[in-house]
C-alpha positions in Angstrom: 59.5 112.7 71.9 56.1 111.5 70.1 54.6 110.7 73.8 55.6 114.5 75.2 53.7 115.7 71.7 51.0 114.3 72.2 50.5 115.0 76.0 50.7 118.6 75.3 48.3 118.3 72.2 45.7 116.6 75.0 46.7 119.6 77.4 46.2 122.8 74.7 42.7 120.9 73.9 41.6 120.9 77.4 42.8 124.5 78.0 41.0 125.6 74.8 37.9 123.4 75.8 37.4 124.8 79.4 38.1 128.4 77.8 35.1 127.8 75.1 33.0 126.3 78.3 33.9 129.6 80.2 33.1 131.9 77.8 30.1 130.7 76.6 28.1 130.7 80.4 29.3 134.3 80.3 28.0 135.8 77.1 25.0 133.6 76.9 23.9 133.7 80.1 20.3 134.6 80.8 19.9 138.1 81.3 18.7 139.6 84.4 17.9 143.5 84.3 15.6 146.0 86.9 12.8 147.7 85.5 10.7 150.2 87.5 7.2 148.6 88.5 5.2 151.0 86.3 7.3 149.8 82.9 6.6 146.4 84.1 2.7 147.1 84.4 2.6 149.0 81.3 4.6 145.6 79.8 2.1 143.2 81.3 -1.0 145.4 79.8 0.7 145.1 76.8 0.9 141.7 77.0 4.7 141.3 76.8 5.3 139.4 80.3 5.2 135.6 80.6 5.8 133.4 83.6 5.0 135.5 86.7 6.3 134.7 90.2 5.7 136.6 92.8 7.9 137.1 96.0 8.5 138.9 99.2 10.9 141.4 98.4 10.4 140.6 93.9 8.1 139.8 91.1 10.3 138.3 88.2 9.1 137.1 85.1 10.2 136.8 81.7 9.8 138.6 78.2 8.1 137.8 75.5 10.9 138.6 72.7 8.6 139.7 69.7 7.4 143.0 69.3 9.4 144.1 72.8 11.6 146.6 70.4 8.6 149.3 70.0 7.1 148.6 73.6 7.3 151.6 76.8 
């Protein structure tokens, strides 16, 4: 009866483990939002945009996190 214990104790930790895993890539995943291209210029005048790329069909960069709050 020990053995079939501690199988299932092995078993609830993986479930729990995979659960954390899963949970985590969902609520701290990088977030990706839209803005219209005239908030975006008025955000790069501003000097709140970092890391430009442009594309064909985009132009993504990312945030810079202090002082965005008060910003457009």
């Amino acid at each position: 009866m020990e053995k079939q214990q501690q199988q299932f104790s092995l078993w609830y930790f993986l479930i729990v483990f995979l659960l954390i895993l899963a949970m985590q890539s969902f609520l701290f995943a990088p977030h990706a939002e839209n803005i219209d291209y005239s908030e975006f210029k008025a955000l790069l005048k501003a000097g709140k945009v970092e890391n430009i790329a442009l594309g064909e069909l985009a132009i993504t960069g990312t945030f810079k996190l202090e002082g965005l709050e008060g910003c457009c």
